[in-house]
N, CA and C atoms as an extended XYZ file, in Angstrom:
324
Properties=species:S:1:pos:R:3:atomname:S:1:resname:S:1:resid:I:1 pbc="F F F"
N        58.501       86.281      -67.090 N   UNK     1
C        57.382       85.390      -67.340 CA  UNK     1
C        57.910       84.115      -68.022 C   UNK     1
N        57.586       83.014      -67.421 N   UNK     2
C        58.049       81.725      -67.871 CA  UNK     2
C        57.056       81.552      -69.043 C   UNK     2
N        58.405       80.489      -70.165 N   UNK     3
C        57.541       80.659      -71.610 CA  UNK     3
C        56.808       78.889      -71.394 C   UNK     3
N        55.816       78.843      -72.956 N   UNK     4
C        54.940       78.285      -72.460 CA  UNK     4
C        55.829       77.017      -72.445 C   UNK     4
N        55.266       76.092      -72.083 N   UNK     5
C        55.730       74.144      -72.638 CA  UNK     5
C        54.818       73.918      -73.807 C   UNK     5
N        55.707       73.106      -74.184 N   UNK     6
C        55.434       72.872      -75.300 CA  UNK     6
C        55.307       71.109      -75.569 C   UNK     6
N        54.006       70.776      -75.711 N   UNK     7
C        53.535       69.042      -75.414 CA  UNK     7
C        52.935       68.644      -76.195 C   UNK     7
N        53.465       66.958      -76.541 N   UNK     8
C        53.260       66.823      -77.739 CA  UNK     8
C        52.202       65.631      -76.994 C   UNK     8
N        50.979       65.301      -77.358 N   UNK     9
C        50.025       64.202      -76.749 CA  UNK     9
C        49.773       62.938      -78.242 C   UNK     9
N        49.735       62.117      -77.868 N   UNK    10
C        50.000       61.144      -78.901 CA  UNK    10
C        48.911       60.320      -78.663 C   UNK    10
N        47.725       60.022      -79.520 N   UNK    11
C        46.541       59.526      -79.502 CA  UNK    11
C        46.270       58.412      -80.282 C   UNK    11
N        45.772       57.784      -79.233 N   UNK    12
C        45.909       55.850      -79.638 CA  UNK    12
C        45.360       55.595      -80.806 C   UNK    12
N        45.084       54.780      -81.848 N   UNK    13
C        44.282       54.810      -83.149 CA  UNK    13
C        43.100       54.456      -82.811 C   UNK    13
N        42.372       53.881      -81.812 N   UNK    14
C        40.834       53.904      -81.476 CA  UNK    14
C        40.542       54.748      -80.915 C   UNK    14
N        41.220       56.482      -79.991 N   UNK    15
C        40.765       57.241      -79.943 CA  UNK    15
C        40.389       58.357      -81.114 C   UNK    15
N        41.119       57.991      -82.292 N   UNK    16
C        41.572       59.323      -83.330 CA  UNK    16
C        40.086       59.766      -83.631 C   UNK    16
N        39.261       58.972      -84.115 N   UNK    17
C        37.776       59.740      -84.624 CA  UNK    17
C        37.566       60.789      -83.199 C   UNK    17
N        37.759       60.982      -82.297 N   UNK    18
C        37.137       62.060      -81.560 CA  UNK    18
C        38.141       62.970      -81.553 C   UNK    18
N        39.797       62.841      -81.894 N   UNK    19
C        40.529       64.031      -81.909 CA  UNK    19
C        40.599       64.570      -83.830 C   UNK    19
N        39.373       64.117      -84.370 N   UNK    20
C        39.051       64.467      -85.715 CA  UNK    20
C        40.203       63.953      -86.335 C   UNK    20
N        40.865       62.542      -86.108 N   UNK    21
C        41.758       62.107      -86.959 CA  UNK    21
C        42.632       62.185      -86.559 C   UNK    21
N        43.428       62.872      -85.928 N   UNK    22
C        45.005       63.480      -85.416 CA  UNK    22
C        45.182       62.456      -84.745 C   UNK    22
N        46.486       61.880      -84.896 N   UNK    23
C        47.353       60.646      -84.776 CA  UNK    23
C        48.513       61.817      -83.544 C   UNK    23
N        49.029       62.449      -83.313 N   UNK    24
C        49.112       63.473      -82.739 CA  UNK    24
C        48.692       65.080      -82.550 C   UNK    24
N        48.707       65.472      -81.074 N   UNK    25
C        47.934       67.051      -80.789 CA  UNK    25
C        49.325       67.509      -80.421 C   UNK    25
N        49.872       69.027      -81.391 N   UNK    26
C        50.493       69.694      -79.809 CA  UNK    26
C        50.190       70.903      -78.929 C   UNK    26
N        50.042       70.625      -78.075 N   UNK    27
C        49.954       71.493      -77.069 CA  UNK    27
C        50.636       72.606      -76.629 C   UNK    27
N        50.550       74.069      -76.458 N   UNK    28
C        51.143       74.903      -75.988 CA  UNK    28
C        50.440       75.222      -74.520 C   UNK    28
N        50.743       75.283      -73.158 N   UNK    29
C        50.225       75.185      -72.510 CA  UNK    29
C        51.210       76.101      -71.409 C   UNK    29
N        50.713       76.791      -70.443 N   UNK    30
C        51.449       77.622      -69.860 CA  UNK    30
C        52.710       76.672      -68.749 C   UNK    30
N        53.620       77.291      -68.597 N   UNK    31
C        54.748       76.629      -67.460 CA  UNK    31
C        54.585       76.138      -66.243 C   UNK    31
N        53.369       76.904      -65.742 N   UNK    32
C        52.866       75.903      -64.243 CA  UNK    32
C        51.850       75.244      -64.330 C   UNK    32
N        51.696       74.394      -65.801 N   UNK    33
C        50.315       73.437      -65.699 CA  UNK    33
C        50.809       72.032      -65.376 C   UNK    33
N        49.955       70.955      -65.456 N   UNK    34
C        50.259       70.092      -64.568 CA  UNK    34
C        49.501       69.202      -65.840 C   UNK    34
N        49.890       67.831      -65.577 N   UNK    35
C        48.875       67.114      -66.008 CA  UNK    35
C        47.158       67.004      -66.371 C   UNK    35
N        46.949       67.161      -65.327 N   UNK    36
C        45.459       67.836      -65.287 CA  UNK    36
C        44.729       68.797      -65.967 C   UNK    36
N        45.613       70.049      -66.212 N   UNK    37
C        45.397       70.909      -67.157 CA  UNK    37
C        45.816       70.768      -68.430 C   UNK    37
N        46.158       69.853      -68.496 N   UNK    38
C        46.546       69.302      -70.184 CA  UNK    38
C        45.190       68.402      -70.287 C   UNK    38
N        44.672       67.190      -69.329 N   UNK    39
C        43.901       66.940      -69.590 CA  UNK    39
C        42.327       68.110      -70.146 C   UNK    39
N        42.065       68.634      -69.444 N   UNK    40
C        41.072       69.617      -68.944 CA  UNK    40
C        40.934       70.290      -70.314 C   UNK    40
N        41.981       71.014      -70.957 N   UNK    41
C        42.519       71.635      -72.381 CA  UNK    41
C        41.967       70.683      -73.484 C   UNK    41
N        42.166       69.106      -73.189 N   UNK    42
C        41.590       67.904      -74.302 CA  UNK    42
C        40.427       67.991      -74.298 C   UNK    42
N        39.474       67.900      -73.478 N   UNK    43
C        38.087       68.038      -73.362 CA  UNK    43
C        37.087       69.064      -73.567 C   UNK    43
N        38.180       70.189      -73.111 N   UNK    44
C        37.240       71.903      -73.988 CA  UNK    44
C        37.356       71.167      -75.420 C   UNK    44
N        38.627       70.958      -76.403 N   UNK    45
C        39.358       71.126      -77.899 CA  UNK    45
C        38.598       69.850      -78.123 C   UNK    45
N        38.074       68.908      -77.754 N   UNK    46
C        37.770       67.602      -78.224 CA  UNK    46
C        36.898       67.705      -77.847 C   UNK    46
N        35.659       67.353      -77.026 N   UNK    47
C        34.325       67.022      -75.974 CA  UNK    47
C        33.918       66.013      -76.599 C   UNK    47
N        34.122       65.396      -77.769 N   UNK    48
C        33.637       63.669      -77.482 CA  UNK    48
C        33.982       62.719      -76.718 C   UNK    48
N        35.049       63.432      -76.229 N   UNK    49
C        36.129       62.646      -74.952 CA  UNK    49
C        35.573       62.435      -73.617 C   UNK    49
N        34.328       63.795      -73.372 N   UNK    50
C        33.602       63.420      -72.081 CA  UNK    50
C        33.095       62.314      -71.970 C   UNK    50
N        32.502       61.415      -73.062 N   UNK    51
C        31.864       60.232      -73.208 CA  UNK    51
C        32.500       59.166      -72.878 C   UNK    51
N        33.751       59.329      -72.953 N   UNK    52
C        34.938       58.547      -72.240 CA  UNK    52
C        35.706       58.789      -70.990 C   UNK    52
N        35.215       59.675      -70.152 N   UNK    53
C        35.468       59.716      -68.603 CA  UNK    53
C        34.807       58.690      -67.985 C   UNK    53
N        35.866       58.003      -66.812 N   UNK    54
C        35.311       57.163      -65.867 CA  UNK    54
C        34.489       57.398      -64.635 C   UNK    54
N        33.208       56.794      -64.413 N   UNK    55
C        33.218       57.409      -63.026 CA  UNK    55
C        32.058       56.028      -63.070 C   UNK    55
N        31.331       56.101      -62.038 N   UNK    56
C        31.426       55.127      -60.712 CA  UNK    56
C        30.024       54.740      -61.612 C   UNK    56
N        29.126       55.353      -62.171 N   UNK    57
C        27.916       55.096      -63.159 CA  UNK    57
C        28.041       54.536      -65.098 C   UNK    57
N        29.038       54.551      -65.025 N   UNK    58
C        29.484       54.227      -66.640 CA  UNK    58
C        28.693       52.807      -66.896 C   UNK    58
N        28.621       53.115      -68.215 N   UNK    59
C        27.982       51.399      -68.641 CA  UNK    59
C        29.236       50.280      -68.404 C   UNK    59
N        28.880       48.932      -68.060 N   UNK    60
C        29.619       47.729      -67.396 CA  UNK    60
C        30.278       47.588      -68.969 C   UNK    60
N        31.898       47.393      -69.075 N   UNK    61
C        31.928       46.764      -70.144 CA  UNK    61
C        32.224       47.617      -70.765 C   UNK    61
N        31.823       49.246      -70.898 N   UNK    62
C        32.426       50.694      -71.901 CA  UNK    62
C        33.806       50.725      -71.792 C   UNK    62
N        33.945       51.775      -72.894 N   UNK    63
C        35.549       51.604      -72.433 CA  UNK    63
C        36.004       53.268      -71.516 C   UNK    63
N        36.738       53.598      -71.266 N   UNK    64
C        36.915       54.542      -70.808 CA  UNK    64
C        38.521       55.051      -70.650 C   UNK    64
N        38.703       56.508      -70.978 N   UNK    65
C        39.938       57.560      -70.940 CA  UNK    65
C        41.239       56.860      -70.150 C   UNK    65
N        42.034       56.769      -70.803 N   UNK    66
C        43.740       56.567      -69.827 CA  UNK    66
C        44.905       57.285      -70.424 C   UNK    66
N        45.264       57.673      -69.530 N   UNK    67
C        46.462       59.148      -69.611 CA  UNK    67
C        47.293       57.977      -69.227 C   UNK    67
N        48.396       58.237      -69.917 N   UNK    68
C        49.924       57.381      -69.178 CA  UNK    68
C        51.060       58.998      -69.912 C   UNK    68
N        52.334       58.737      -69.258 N   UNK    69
C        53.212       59.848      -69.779 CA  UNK    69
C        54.595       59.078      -69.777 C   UNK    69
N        55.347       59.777      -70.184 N   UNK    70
C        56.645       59.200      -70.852 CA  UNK    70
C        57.391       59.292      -69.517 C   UNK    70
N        58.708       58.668      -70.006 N   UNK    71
C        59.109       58.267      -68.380 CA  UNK    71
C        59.895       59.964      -67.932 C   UNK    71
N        60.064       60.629      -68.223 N   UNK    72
C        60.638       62.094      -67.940 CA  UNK    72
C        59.491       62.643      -67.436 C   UNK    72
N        58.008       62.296      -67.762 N   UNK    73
C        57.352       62.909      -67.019 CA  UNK    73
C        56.323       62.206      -66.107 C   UNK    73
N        56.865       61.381      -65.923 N   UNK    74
C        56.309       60.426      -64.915 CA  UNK    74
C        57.695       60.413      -63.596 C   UNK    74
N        58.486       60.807      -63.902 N   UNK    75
C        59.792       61.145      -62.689 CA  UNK    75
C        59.299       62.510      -62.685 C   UNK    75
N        58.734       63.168      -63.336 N   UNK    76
C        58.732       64.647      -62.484 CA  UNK    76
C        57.607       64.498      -61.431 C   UNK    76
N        56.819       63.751      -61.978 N   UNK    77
C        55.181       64.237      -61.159 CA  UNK    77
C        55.723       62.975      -59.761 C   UNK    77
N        56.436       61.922      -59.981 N   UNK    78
C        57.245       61.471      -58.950 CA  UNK    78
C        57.915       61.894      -57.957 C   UNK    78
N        58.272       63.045      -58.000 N   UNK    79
C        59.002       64.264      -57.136 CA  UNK    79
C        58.297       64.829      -56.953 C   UNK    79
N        57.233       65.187      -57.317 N   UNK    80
C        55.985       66.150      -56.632 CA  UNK    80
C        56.096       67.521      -57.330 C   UNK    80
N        56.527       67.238      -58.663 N   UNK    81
C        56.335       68.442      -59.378 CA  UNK    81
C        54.946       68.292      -60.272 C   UNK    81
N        54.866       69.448      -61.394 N   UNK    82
C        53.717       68.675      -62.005 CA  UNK    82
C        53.797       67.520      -63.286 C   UNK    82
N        55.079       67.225      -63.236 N   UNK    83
C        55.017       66.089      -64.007 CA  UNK    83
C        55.031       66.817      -65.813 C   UNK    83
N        55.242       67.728      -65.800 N   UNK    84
C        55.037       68.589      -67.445 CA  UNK    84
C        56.874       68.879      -67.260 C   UNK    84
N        57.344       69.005      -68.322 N   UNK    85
C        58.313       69.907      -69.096 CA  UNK    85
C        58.141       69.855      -70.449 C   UNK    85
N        58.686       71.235      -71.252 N   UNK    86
C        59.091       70.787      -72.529 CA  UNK    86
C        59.466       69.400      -73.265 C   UNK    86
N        58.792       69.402      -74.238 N   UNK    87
C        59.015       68.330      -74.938 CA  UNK    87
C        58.514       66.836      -74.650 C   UNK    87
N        57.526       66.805      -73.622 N   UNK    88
C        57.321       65.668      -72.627 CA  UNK    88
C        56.344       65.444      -73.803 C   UNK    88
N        55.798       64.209      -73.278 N   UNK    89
C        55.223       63.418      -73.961 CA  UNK    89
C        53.819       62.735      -73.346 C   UNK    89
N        52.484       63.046      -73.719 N   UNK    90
C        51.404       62.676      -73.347 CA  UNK    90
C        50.809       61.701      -73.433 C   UNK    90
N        50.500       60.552      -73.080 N   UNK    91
C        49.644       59.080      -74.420 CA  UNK    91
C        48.225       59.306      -74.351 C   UNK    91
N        47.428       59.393      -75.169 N   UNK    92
C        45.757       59.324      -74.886 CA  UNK    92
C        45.442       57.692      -75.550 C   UNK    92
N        44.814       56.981      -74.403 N   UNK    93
C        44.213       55.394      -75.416 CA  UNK    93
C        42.927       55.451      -74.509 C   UNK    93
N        42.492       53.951      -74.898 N   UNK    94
C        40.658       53.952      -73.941 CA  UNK    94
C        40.946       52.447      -73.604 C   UNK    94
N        40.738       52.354      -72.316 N   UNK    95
C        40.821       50.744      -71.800 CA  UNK    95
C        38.895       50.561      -71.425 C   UNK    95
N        38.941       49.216      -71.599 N   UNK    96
C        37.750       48.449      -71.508 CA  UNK    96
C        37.291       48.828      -69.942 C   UNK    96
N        36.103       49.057      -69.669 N   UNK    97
C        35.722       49.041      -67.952 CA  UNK    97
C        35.199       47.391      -67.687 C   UNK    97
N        35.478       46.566      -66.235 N   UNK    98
C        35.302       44.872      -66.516 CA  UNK    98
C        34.091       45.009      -66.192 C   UNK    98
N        32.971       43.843      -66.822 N   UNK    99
C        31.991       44.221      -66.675 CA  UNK    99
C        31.069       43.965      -65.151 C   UNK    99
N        30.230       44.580      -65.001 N   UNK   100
C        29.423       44.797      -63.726 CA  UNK   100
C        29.501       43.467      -63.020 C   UNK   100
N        29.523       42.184      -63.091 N   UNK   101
C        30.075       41.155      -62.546 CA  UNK   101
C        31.429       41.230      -61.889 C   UNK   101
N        32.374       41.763      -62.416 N   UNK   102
C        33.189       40.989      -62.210 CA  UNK   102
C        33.962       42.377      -61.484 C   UNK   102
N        33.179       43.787      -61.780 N   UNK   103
C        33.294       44.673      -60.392 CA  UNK   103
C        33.248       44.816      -59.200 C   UNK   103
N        32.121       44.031      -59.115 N   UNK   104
C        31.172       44.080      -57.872 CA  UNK   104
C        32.355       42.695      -57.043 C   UNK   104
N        32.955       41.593      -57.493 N   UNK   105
C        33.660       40.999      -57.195 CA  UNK   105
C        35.040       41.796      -56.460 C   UNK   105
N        35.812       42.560      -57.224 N   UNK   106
C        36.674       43.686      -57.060 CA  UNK   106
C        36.790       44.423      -56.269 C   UNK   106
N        35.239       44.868      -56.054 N   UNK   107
C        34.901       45.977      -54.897 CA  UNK   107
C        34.694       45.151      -53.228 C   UNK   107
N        34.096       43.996      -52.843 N   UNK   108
C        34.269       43.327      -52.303 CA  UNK   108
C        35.090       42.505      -51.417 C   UNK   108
């Protein structure tokens, strides 16, 4: 049985009030998870974070969730693995959504 990974997620200072302060989380998470399931794991342990998912109805102008990963695990998920190993490195921040003007331009 493969042991777990072990991930350290590093949370921007305008997300910290919803990870109750923590400037870093670490994660123990099983060997065949992927990005996704690290995300998925933030949102059970946190759920103020749902308020910060993007999707196609969000207010113009909110800000909303961005995952970026360190460059070791941004070459794995590059190869078509899941982008996790030991020791990898997670970023949690919140980027601005542009507002409903200047979407609708975008989409166009």
């Amino acid at each position: 049985m493969a042991r777990p990974l072990d991930i350290t997620v590093v949370v921007a200072p305008s997300l910290r009030g919803a990870f109750e302060g923590r400037q870093v989380v670490n994660l123990g998470v099983p060997a065949t998870a992927h990005v996704g399931d690290v995300l998925e794991t933030l949102l059970r342990l946190y759920p103020r974070l749902n308020s910060l998912l993007a999707g196609d109805k969000g207010p113009p102008g909110g800000r909303y969730l961005h995952v970026a990963l360190d460059e070791h695990a941004s070459r794995e998920l590059a190869q078509g693995r899941g982008g996790l190993a030991a020791g990898h490195k997670v970023f949690i921040f919140a980027l601005s959504r542009p507002p409903a003007s200047s979407r609708t331009s975008l989409e166009g």
